[in-house]
TIDREN-564751 format. One record per residue (C-alpha): residue number from 1; residue in three letters; x negated, y, z. Coordinates in steps of 0.001 Angstrom, whole numbers. Layout:
SEPA  dotor  tiza        X        Y        Z
SEPA    NUM   Ala        X        Y        Z
...
// end
This chain:
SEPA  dotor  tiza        X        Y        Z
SEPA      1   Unk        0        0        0
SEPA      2   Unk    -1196     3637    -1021
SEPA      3   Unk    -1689     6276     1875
SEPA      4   Unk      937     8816     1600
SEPA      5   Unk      -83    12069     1602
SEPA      6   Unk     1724    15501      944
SEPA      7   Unk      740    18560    -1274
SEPA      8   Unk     1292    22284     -981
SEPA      9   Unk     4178    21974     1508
SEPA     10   Unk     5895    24773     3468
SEPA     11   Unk     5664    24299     7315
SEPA     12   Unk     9558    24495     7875
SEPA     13   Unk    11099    21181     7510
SEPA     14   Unk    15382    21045     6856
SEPA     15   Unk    17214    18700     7783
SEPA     16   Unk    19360    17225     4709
SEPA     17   Unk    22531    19385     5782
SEPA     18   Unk    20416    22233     6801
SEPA     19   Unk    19579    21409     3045
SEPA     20   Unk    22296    21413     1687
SEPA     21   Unk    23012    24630     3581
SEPA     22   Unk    20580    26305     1847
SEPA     23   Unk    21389    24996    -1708
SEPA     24   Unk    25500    27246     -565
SEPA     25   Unk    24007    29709      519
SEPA     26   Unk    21285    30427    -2453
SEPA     27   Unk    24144    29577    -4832
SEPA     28   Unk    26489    32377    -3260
SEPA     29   Unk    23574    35054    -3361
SEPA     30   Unk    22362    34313    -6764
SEPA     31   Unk    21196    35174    -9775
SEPA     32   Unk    20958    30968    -9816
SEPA     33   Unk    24191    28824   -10516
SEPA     34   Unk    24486    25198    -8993
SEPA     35   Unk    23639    23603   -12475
SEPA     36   Unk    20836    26256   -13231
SEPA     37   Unk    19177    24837   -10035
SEPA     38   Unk    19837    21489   -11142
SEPA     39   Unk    18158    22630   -14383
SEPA     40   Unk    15152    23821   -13036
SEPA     41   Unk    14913    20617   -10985
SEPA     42   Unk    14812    18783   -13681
SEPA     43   Unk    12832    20184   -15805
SEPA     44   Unk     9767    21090   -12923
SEPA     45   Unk     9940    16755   -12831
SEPA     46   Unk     9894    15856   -16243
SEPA     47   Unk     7252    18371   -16653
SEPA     48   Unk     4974    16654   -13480
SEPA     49   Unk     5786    13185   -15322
SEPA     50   Unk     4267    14221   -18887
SEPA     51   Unk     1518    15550   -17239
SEPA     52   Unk     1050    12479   -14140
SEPA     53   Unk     1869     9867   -17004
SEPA     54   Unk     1272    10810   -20447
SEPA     55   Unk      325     7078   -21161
SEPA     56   Unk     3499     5584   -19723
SEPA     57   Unk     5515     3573   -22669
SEPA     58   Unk     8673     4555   -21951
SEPA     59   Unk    10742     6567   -19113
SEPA     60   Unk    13970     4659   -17363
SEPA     61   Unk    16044     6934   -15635
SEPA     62   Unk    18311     6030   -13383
SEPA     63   Unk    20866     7861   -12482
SEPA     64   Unk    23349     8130    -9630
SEPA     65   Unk    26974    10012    -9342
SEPA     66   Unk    26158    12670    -7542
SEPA     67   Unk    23745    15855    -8332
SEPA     68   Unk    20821    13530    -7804
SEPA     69   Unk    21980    11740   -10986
SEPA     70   Unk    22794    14905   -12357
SEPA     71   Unk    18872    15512   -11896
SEPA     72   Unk    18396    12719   -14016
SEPA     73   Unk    20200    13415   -16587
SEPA     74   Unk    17923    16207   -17343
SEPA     75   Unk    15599    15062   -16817
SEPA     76   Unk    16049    12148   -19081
SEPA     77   Unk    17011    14812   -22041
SEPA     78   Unk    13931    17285   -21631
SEPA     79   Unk    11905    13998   -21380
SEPA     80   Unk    13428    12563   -24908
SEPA     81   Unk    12824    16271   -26253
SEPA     82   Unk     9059    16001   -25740
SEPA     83   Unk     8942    12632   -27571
SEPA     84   Unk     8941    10348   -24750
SEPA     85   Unk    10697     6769   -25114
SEPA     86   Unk    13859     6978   -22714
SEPA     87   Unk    16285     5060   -20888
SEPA     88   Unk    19086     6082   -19105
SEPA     89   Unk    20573     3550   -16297
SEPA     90   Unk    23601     4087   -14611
SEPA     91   Unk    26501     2318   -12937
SEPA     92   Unk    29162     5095   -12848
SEPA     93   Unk    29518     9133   -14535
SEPA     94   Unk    29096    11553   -12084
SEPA     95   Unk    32522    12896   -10616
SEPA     96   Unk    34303    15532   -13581
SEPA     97   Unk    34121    19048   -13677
SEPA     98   Unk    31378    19048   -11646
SEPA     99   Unk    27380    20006   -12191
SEPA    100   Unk    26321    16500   -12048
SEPA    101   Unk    28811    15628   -15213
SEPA    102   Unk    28084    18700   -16920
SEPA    103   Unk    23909    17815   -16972
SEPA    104   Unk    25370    13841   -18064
SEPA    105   Unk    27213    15534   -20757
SEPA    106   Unk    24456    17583   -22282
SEPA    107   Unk    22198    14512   -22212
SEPA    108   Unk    22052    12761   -25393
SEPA    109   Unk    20237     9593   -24211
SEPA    110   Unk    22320     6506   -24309
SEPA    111   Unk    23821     5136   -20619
SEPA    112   Unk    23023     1628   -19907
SEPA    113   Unk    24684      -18   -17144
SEPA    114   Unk    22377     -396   -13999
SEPA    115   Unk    23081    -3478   -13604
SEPA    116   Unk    21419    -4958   -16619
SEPA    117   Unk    18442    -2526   -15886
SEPA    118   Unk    15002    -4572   -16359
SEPA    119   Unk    12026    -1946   -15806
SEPA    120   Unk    10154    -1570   -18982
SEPA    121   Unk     6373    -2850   -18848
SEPA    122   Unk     4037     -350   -18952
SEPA    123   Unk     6716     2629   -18415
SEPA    124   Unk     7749     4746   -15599
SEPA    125   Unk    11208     4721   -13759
SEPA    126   Unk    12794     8029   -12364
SEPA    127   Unk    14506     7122    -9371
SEPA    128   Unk    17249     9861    -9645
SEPA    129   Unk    19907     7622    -7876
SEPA    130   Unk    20359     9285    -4464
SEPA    131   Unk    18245    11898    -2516
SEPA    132   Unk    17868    13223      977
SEPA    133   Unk    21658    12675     2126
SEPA    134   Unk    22257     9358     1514
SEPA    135   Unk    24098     8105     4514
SEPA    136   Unk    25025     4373     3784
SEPA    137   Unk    22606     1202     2999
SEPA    138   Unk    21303      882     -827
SEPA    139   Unk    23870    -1774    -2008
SEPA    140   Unk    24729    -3413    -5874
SEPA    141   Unk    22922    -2247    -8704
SEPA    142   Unk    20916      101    -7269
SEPA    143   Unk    19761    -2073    -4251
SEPA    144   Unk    18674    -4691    -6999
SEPA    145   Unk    16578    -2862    -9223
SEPA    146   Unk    14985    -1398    -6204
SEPA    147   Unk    13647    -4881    -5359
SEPA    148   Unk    13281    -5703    -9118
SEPA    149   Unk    10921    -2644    -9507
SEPA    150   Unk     9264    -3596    -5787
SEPA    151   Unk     8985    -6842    -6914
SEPA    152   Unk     6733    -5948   -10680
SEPA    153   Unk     4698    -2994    -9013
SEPA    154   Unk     6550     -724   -10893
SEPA    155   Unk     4947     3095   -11195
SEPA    156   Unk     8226     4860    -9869
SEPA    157   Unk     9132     8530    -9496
SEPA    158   Unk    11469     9545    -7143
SEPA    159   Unk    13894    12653    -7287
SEPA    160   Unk    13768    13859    -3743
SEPA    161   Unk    13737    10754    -1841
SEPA    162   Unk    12877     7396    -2959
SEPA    163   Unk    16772     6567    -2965
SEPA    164   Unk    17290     3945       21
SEPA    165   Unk    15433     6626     2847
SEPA    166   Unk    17042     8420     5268
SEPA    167   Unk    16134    12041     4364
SEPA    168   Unk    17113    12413     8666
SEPA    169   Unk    14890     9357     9968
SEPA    170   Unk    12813     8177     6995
SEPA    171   Unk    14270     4689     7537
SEPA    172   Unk    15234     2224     5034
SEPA    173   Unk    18577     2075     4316
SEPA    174   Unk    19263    -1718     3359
SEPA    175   Unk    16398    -1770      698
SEPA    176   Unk    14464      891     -616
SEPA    177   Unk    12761     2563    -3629
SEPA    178   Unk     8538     2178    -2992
SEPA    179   Unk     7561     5079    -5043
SEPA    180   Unk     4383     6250    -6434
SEPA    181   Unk     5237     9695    -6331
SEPA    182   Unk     7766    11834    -4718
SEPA    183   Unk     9328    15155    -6202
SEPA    184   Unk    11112    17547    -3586
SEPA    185   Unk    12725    20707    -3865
SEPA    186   Unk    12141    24186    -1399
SEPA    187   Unk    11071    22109     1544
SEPA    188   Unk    10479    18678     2868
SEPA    189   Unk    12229    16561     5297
SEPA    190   Unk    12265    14759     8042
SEPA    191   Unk    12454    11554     5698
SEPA    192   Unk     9086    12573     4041
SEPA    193   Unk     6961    12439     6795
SEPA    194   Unk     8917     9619     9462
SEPA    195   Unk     7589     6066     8511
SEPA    196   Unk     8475     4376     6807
SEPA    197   Unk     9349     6984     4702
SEPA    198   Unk     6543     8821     4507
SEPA    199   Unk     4980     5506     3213
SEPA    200   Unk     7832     4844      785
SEPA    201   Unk     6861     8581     -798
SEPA    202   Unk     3602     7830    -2063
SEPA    203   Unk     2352    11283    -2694
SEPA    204   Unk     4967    14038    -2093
SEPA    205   Unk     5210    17555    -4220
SEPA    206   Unk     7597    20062    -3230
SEPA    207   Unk     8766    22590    -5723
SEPA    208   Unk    10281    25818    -6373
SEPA    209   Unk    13386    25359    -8102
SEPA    210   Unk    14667    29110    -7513
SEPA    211   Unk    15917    29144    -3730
SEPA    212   Unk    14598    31766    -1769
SEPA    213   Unk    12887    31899     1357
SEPA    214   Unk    15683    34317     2644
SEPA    215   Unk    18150    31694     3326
SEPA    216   Unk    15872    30248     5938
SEPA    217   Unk    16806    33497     7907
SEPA    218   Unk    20596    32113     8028
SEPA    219   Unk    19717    28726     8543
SEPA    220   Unk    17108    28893    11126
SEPA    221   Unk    14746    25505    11234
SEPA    222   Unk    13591    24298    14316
SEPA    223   Unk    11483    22008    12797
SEPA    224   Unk     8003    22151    11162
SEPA    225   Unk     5621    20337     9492
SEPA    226   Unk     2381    20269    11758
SEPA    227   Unk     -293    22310    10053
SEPA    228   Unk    -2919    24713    10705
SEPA    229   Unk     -555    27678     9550
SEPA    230   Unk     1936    26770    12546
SEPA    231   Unk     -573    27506    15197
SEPA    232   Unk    -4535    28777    13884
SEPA    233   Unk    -2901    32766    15029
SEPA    234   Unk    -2784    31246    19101
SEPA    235   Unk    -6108    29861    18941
SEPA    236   Unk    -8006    30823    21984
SEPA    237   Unk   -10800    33056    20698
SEPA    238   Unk   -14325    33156    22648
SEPA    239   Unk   -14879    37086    24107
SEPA    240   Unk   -18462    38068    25175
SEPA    241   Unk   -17141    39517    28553
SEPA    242   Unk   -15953    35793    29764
SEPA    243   Unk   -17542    33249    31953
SEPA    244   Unk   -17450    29509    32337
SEPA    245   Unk   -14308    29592    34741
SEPA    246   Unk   -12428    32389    33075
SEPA    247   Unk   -12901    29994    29548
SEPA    248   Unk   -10671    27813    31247
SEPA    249   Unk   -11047    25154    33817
SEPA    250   Unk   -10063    21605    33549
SEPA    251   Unk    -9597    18877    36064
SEPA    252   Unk    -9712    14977    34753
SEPA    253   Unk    -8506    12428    37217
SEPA    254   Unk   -10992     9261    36769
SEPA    255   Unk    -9759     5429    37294
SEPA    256   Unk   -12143     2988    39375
SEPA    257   Unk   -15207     1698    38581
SEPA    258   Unk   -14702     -753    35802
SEPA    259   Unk   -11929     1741    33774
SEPA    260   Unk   -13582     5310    34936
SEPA    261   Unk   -15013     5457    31325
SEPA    262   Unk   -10780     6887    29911
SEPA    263   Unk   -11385     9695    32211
SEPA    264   Unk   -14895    10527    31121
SEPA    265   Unk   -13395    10876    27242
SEPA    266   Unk   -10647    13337    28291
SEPA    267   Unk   -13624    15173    30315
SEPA    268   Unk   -15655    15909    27342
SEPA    269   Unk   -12854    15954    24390
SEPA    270   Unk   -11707    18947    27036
SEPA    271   Unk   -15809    20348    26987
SEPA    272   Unk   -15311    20109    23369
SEPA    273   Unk   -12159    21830    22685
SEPA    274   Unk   -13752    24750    24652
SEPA    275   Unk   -12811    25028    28388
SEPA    276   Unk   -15780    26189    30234
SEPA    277   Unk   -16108    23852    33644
SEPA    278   Unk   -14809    20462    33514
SEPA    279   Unk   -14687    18282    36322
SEPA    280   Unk   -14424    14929    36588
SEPA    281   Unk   -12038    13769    39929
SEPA    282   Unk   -13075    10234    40831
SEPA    283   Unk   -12487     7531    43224
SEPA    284   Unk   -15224     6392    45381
SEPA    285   Unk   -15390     3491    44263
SEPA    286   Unk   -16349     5060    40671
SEPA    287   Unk   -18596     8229    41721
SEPA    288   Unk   -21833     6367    41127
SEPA    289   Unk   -21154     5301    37876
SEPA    290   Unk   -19444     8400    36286
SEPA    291   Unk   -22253    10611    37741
SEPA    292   Unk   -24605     8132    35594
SEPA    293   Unk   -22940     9059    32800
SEPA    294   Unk   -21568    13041    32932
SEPA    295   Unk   -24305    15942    32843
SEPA    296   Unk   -22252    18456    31512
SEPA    297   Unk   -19292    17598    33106
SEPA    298   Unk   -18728    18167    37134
SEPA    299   Unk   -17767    15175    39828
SEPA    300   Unk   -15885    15337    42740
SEPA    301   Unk   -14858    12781    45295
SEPA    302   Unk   -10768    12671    44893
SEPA    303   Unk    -8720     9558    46473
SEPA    304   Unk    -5576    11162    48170
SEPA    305   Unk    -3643    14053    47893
SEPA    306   Unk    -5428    16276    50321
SEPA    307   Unk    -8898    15436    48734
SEPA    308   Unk    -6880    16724    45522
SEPA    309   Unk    -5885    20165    47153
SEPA    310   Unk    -9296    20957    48645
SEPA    311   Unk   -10791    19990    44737
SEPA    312   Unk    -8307    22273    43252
SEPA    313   Unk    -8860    24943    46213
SEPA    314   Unk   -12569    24670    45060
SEPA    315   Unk   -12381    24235    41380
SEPA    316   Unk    -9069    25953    40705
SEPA    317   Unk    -7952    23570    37304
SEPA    318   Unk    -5993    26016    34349
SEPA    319   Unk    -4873    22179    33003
SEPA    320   Unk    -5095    18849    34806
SEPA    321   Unk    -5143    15536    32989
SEPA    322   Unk    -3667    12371    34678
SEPA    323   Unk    -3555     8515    33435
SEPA    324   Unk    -5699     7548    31306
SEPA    325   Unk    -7516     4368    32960
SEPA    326   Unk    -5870     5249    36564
SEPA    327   Unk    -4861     2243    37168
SEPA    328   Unk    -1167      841    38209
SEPA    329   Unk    -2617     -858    41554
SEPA    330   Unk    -3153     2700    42826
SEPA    331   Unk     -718     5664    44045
SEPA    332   Unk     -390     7026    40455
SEPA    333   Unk     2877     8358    41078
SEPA    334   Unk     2708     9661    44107
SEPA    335   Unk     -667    11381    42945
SEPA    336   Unk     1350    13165    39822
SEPA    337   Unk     4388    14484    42219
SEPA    338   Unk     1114    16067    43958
SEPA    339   Unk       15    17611    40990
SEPA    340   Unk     3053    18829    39815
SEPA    341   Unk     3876    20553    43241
SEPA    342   Unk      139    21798    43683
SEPA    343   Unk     -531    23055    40271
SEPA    344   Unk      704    26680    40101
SEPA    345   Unk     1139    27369    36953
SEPA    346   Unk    -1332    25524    34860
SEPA    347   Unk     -888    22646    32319
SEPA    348   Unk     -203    19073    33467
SEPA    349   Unk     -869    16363    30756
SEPA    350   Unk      294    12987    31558
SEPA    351   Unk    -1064     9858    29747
SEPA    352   Unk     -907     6804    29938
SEPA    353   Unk     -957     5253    33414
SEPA    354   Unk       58     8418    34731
SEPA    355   Unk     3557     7498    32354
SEPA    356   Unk     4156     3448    32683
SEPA    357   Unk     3876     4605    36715
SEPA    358   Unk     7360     6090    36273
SEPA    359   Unk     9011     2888    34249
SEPA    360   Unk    11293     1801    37214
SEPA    361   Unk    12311     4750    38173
SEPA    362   Unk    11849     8092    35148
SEPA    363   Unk    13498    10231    37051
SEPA    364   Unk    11757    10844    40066
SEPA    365   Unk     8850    12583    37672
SEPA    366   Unk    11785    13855    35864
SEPA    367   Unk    12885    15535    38679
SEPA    368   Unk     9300    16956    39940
SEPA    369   Unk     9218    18418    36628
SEPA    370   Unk    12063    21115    37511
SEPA    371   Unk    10934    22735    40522
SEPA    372   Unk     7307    22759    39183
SEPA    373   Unk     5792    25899    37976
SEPA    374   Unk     3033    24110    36011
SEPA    375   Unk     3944    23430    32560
SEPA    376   Unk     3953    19790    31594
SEPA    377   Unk     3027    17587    28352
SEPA    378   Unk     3808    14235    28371
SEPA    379   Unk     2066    11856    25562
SEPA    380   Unk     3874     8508    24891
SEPA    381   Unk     3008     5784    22623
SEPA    382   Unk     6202     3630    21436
SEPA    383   Unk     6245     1343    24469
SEPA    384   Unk     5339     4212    27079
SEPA    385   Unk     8525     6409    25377
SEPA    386   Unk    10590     3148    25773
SEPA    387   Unk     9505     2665    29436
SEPA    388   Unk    10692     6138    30125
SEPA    389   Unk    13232     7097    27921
SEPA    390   Unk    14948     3288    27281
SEPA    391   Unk    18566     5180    26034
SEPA    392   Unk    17049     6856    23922
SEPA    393   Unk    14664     4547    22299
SEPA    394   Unk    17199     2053    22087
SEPA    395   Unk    19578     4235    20066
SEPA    396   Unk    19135     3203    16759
SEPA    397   Unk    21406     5889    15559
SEPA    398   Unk    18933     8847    16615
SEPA    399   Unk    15561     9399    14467
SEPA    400   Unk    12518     9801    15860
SEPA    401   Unk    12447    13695    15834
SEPA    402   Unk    15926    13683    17435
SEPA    403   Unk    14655    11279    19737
SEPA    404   Unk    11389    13151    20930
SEPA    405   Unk    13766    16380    21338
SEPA    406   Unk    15960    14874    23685
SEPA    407   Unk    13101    13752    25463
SEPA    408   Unk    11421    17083    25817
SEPA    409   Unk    14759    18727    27198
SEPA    410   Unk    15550    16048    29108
SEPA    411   Unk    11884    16183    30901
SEPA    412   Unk    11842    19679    30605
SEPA    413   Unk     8417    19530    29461
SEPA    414   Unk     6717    19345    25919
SEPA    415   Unk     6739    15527    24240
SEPA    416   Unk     3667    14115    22213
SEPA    417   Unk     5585    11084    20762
SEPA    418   Unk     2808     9181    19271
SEPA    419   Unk     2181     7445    16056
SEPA    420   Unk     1373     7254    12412
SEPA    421   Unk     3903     9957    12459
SEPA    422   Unk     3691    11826    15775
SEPA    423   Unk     6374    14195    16809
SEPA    424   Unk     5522    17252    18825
SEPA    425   Unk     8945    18485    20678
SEPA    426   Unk     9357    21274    23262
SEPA    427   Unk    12313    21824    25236
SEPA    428   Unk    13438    24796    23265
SEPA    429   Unk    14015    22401    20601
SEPA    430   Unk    11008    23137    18669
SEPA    431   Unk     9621    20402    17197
SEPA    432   Unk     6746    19377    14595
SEPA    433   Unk     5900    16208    12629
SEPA    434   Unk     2155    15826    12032
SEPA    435   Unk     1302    15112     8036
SEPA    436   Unk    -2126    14152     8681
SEPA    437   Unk    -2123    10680    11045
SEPA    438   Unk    -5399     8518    10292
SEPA    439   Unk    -5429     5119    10667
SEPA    440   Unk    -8903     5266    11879
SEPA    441   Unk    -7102     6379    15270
SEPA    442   Unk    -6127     2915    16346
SEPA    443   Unk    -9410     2739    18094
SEPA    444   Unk    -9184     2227    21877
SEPA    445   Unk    -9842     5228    23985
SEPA    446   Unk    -8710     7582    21439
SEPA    447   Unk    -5370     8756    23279
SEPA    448   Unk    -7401     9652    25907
SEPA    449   Unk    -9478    11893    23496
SEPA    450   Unk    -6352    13467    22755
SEPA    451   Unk    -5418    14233    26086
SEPA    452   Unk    -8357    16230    26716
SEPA    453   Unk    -7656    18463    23633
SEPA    454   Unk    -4848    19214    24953
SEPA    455   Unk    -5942    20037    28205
SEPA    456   Unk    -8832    21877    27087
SEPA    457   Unk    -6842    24260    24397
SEPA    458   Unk    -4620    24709    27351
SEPA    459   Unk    -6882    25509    30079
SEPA    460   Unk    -7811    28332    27335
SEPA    461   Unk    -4357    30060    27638
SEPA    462   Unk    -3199    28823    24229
SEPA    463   Unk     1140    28461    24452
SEPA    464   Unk     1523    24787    25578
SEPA    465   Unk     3794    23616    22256
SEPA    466   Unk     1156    24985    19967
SEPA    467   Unk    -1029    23316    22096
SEPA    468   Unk       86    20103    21657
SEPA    469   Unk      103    20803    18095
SEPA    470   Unk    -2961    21668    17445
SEPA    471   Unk    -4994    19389    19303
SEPA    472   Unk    -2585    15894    17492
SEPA    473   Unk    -3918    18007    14027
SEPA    474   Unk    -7525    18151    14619
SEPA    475   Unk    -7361    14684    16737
SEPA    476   Unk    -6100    13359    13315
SEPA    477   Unk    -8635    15666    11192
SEPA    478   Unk   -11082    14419    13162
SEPA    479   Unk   -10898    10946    12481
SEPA    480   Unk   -10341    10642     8798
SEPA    481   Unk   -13337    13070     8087
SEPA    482   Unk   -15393    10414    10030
SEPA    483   Unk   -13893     7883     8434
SEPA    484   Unk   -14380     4197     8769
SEPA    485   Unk   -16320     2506    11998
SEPA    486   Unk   -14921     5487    14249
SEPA    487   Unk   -14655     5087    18149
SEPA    488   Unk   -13469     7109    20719
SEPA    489   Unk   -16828     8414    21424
SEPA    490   Unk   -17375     9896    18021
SEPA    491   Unk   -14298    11894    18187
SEPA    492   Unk   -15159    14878    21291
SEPA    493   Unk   -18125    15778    19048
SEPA    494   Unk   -16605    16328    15682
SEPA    495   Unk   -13983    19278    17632
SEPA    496   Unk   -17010    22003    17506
SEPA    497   Unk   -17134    22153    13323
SEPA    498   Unk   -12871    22109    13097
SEPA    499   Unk   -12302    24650    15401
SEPA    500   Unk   -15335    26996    13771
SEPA    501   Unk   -13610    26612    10283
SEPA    502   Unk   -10119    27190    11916
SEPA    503   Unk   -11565    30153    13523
SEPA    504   Unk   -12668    31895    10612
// end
């Protein structure tokens, strides 16, 4: 399978009635008619498949009822005007008097019936049966020459969304189009970049097919694509006047002796990411062997509670990290209700440990969150989000994005939900999708990496969501610019080189 990827996208992402939305409300304000943007769809596609395929033998189109189809249609007729070979598939017309009908009426190419469609060796099939707001599994026809073209490896081109993907979740619908490229129109959504929709893309182009960026003022997206554009302008910047402390101060809470080497990663992605004092906050049982390792990075005896509050008294933490290699056999919770009520308003990052702690009983952190003044980012994995948030995990009907949002309000607190397609959420309902997930992050210790980014961009001042943003992008940048044999260790050092190009 090819690695998706994405090309000059927008950072808002719509939702496919927000969508839809904006298709009304462009229409209304003109100087664009429903079938001129239809028209201009189709033609920016056919154009990309001369151009991506001038080699192919032949061009099937298929086409569904709606304005999708309609899509097809011209595309199918601008393609047979440049001299292409061309096939049009379809099972039904598109509804009359409509914009759909009016495209399948100016198309001269001869309908075939779908079901007899066979995908042409050596050609290229237009997947112009459904887009973004298909809301029912692929069935008949058009679920069968899915597989069939699955099946041959055929080079496929979809028209929004390869038909069979949620445009909401990126899930398959029954079966699904696997396409080598994916055309969209104004901006992406939540479908492109959700697996396995984002995999079912290929590569994704969006283009301008005449809506303005004005509607987005009626509409209002809450969602984004995460990119540097979203956050670079809250970057901390480095001032001459500032010392080590007042560059932000971070305090990593270390796991025993045999798993104290979690904590030490958070300690110096943190360093990395540009707080100024770091310390470490270990268990006896573990001081030895972190202070053979950390020169950079401060130690400190921590066990209870009270040894906590004299370290912060001492140190005085912007951002705290808690969880990764803790350990369950110790007082993790009761060590993270300390936090939260000690912390005054810093960052608390909680991680793994610091997370499955909570799995019998979510809302005793739940409730620490509220009365704490510190602000707090939780980072699940799938089974960590499941352990705390089992309703919502277990509702099949709510996509991942909608998911991590509920989270994040429910928490009150911002929600890294991790993955090849992580979703940032805040409790405002602000929420991001990262574009850029490597697979060279299923190294151990690299969550922990990421929680020290986060802590350390926080400890800086930077807004907490934008936080969390930011450090998931260059955690992700990171690792595919090192590229194959990566480990967690390799990751702290490659922060220094982003952030200077990010930072002009």
């Amino acid at each position: 399978m090819q690695r998706a990827h994405t090309t000059g996208i927008p950072s808002e992402l719509l939702l496919p009635d927000e969508m839809a939305q904006a298709d009304r409300i462009s229409i209304s304000q003109g100087p664009f008619s429903g079938y001129d943007l239809m028209a201009n769809a189709g033609s920016a596609i056919a154009a990309i498949a001369l151009e991506r395929y001038p080699g192919a033998i032949a061009f099937d189109v298929l086409c569904g009822p709606g304005n999708n189809g309609g899509d097809g249609y011209v595309i199918a007729r601008l393609l047979q005007h440049h001299g292409a070979r061309v096939v049009v598939w379809a099972d039904k017309p598109p509804k009359a008097r409509t914009d759909a009908a009016r495209a399948a009426q100016d198309c001269p190419v001869q309908v075939r019936p779908l079901g007899s469609f066979v995908p042409t060796a050596g050609g290229v099939v237009i997947d112009a049966l459904f887009g973004a707001g298909l809301g029912r599994d692929l069935a008949g026809s058009a679920a069968v020459a899915a597989k069939s073209c699955r099946n041959v490896g055929s080079t496929v081109v979809s028209v929004d969304l390869p038909s069979g993907v949620s445009g909401e979740s990126g899930q398959m619908l029954g079966a699904a189009f696997q396409a080598d490229l994916t055309v969209t129109f104004f901006r992406l959504k939540p479908g492109h970049l959700l697996e396995p929709g984002r995999t079912l893309c290929g590569e994704t182009v969006v283009v301008d097919i005449g809506i303005g960026d004005s509607v987005l003022e009626t509409i209002q997206p809450m969602a984004f694509v995460n990119q540097p554009q979203l956050w670079t302008q809250k970057l901390p910047q480095p001032r001459r006047s500032q010392h080590k402390y007042s560059r932000g101060s971070v305090a990593v809470f270390s796991g025993g002796v045999t798993s104290s080497g979690a904590a030490r990663l958070s300690a110096m992605a943190a360093a990395r990411a540009g707080a100024g004092a770091v310390t470490v906050l270990s268990p006896a049982s573990a001081v030895t062997t972190n202070a053979a390792h950390l020169t950079s990075i401060m130690l400190a005896r921590v066990e209870t509670p009270d040894e906590m509050n004299a370290a912060f008294a001492n140190r005085h933490p912007d951002a705290v990290v808690v969880g990764p290699g803790y350990g369950l056999h110790r007082p993790i919770t009761e060590m993270v209700l300390a936090v939260l009520k000690s912390l005054s308003g810093g960052t608390v990052v909680l991680d793994a440990d610091a997370l499955t702690g909570f799995r019998s009983d979510p809302t005793l952190l739940f409730d620490a969150v509220v009365p704490s003044s510190a602000k707090v980012v939780l980072t699940p994995h799938q089974g960590e989000f499941s352990r705390l948030f089992p309703d919502l995990a277990g509702d099949a009907a709510l996509s991942k994005l909608r998911k991590a949002r509920a989270a994040a309000k429910r928490v009150g607190g911002v929600v890294v939900y991790k993955g090849p397609d992580t979703v940032i959420a805040a409790p405002d309902g602000r929420a991001a999708i990262n574009a850029n997930g490597s697979p060279y992050l299923a190294t151990a210790g690299s969550g922990d990496v990421l929680a020290g980014i986060i802590a350390g961009l926080a400890a800086q001042g930077m807004p907490v969501f934008e936080v969390a943003c930011a450090a998931v992008w260059l955690h992700a940048e990171a690792a595919t610019r090192f590229g194959p044999g990566l480990i967690a260790e390799d990751l702290p050092g490659l922060m220094p080189p982003l952030l200077g190009e990010l930072m002009g």
